[in-house]
Each structure stands twice: as structure tokens, then as C-alpha cells.
C-alpha positions in Angstrom: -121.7 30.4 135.7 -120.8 32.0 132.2 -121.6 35.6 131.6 -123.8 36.2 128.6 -122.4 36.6 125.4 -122.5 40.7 124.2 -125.0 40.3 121.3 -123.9 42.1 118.3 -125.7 43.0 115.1 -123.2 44.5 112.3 -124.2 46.0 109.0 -122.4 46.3 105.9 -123.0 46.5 102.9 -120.4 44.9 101.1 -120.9 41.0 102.1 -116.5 40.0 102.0 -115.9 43.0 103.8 -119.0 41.8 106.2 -117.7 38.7 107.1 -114.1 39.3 107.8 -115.2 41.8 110.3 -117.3 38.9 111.5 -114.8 37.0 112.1 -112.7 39.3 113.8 -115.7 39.7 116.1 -116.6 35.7 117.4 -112.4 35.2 117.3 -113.9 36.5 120.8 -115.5 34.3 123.4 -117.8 37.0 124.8 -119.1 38.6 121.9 -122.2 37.0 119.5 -122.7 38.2 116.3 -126.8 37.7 116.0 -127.8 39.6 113.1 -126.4 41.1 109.6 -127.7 43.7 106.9 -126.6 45.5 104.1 -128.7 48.9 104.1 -129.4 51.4 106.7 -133.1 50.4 105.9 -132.3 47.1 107.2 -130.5 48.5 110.1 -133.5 50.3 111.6 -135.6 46.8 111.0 -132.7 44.6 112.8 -132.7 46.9 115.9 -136.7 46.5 116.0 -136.4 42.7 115.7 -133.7 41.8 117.4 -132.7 44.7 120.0 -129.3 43.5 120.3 -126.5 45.1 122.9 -124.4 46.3 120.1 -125.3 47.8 116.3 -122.1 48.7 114.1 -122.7 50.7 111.3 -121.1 51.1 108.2 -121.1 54.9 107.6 -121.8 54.6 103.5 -124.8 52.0 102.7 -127.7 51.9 100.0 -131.5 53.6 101.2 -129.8 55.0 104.3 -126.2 56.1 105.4 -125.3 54.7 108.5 -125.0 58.0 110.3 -128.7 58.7 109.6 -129.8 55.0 110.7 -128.2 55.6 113.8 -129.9 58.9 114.5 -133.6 56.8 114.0 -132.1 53.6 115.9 -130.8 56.1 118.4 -134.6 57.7 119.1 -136.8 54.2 118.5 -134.3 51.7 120.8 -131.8 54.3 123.0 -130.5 50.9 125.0 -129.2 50.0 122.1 -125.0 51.2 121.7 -124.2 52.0 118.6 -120.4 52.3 116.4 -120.3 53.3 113.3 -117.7 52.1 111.0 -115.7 54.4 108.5 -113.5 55.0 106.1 -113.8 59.1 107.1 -111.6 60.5 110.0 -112.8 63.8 109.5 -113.8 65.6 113.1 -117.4 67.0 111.3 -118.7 63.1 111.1 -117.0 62.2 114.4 -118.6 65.2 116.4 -122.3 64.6 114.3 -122.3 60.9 115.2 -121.5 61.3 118.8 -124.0 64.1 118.6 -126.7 61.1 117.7 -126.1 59.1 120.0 -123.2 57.0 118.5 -120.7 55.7 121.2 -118.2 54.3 119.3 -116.2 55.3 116.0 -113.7 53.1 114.5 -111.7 53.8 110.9 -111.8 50.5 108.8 -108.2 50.4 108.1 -107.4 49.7 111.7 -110.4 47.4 112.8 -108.2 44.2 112.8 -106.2 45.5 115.7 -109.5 47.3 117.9 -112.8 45.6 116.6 -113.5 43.4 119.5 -111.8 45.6 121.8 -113.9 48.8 120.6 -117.2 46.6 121.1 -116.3 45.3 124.8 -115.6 48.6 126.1 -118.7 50.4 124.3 -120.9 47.1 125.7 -119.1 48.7 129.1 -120.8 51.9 128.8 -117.3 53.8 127.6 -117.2 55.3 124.3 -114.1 54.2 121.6 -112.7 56.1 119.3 -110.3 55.1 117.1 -106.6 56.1 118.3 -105.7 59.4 116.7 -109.7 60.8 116.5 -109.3 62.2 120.1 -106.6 64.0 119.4 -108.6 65.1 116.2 -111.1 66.3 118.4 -109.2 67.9 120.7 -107.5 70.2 117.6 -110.7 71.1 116.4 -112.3 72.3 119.2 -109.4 74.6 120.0 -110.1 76.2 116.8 -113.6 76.4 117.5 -116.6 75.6 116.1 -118.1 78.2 114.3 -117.6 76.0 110.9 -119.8 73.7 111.7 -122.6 75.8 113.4 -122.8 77.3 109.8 -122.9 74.3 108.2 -126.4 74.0 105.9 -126.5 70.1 106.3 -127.5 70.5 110.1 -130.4 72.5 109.1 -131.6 69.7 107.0 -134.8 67.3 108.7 -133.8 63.9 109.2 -136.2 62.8 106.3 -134.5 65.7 103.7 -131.5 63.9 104.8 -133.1 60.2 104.0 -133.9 61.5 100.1 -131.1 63.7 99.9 -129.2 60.3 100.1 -131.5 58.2 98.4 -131.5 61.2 95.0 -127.9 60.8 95.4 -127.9 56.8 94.8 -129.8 57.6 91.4 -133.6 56.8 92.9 -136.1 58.4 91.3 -139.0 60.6 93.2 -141.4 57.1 92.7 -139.0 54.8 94.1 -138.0 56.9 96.7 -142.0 57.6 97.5 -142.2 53.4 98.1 -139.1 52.8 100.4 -140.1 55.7 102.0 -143.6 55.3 102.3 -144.9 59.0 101.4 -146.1 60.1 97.9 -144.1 61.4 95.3 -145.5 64.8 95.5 -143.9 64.8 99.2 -140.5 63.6 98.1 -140.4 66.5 95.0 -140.9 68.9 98.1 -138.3 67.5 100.6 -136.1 67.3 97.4 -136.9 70.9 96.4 -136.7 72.0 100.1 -133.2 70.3 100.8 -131.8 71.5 98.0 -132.3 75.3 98.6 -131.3 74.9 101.9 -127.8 73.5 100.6 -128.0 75.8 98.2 -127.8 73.1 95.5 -129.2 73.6 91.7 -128.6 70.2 90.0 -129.0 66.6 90.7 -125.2 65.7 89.5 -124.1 68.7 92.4 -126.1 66.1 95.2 -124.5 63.3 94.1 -120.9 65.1 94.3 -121.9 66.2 97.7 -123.1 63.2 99.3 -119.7 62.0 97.8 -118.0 64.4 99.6 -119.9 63.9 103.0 -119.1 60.6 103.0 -122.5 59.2 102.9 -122.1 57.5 99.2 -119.0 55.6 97.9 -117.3 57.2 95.0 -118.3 55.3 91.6 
């Protein structure tokens, strides 16, 4: 008898980009590709619905970066694995995503060659990184990590996190009070309170830095 095919749910949010890496996934037998979405918002509801074995991630979506989706998916379904998929090899996301729960991190511009692979071996209960981020890794902790301990964004709650990313994508506080279902008078303070914190004066400064985090594509 057949094992069961690993069932796979992959978000992205651009849809040619989507369904290559699609197809790189069911060129293999024992994976199922059961689910796709475009927005870490729709991430969060595809885990709830569907609960598959495997959730990959685009780090840089609309409503919610797919670092931050993984941290909620992470809390509301842990049997869930999780990669996230990136342009960024830089050792702060790598260390933050593994830190929520992420098991698997793969740069885009080699997924045709460890796609599948990465998802068998994370279904397996290893965790994948892309070849080169260990040794990333391994550098950066040798020089320590008293960078990143200072860093403001890790004082930030995870719903600061969800507006400062949603500000950034040019939402205002009204539409970021409905996806987010609080008032508007509760987004003003997250956004007033996030800000300070990253010691930010001006909307067009958020926007640079969610650039720079790699949680927003560059216009």
C-alpha cells in the first residue's frame, strides 16, 4: 500500500511565480499541493481550514509578511511545518524565523534545484536551510549576538508588527481597523506606539524600513 501523499499548502503572492513553484512541487509523486493564497491573511485562514503537513511562505506578501503569519500559524496549528520562502539571505530573518517556529528557509533563486527536497526532509521532522545559510549562521554567531538583542523590532508586539506592515503597504488607520478587526482609535495607538519604539517620525521612514526588513517589495 501507497504512503500518503505530504499535503502541502504554498502561498505567494505573485500567481506566475505561484505556479511554477507548484509545479516544481507535484513533478514529485509524494507531495500534494492542497491549497494556495496570496496574503499572509489568507495564510492564517488556509492553516485553520485545511491543516495541511506543510505551509511555505513567501516572506514579502500584502496584509501580513510571511514571517509574521508564521509566528500566528506557529501558536494556533504547531503540527503544522512551516518554510518560508525568500529573496533575503540575511542571518537576522534566518535566526527570527527559526526563532518562530519556522523549520525550513529556502532563497528563491535556488528553489528549482531544493524545493521538493527542502519539503520532504522538513515533512521528516529535519529542518532545511538553503546551502550557504548554515554557514551564514555559523559566522554570525561567532561574532555574537549582541546586534540583534538591541534590535527595536524584537520589542515590537506581534499586532504593532501586523500595522507596522500594513501602514507600510499605504493602508490607512480605517482600513487597517477592518482587516484587523479593532477600531481605528486602537490602530492610531499601536501605530503611535510602534513607531516610538523604532524610533520612527514619518510615515515615508516606515515604508523605507519595512523595505529594508524585507517584509515589503521595493516599488
Amino acid at each position: 500500500m501507497s504512503e500518503n501523499p505530504i499535503r502541502v499548502v504554498l502561498v505567494e503572492d505573485h500567481t506566475l511565480v505561484r505556479q511554477g513553484f507548484r509545479r516544481l512541487l507535484e513533478d514529485n509523486a509524494r507531495l500534494k499541493v492542497v491549497g494556495e493564497g496570496g496574503t499572509g491573511l489568507e495564510a492564517i485562514a488556509l492553516a485553520e481550514e485545511l491543516r495541511p503537513d506543510i505551509m511555505l511562505l513567501d516572506m514579502a506578501m500584502p496584509e501580513l509578511n510571511g514571517m509574521e503569519a508564521a509566528e500566528k500559524i506557529s501558536r494556533l496549528q504547531p503540527q503544522i511545518k512551516l518554510i518560508i520562502l525568500s529573496m533575503y539571505s540575511d542571518e537576522a530573518y534566518v535566526r527570527q524565523a527559526l526563532r518562530v517556529g519556522v523549520k525550513g528557509y529556502l532563497l528563491k533563486d535556488a528553489l528549482d534545484l531544493d524545493l521538493a527536497q527542502a519539503v520532504l526532509r522538513v515533512a521528516q521532522g529535519h529542518t532545511y536551510l538553503s546551502p550557504g545559510i548554515s554557514d551564514l549562521l555559523v559566522t554570525a554567531f561567532q561574532k555574537g549576538n549582541a546586534e540583534a538583542a538591541d534590535d527595536p523590532y524584537e520589542r515590537l508586539t506581534l499586532r504593532e508588527k501586523q500595522v507596522l506592515q500594513l501602514v507600510a503597504q499605504g493602508n490607512s488607520n480605517k482600513e487597517i481597523a477592518q482587516l484587523l478587526n479593532i477600531s481605528p482609535n486602537t490602530v492610531a495607538v499601536h501605530r503611535a506606539n510602534l513607531m516610538e519604539t523604532l524610533g520612527i517620525h514619518r510615515t515615508a521612514e516606515l515604508v523605507l524600513y519595512a523595505v529594508k526588513k524585507g517584509f515589503i517589495k521595493p516599488q
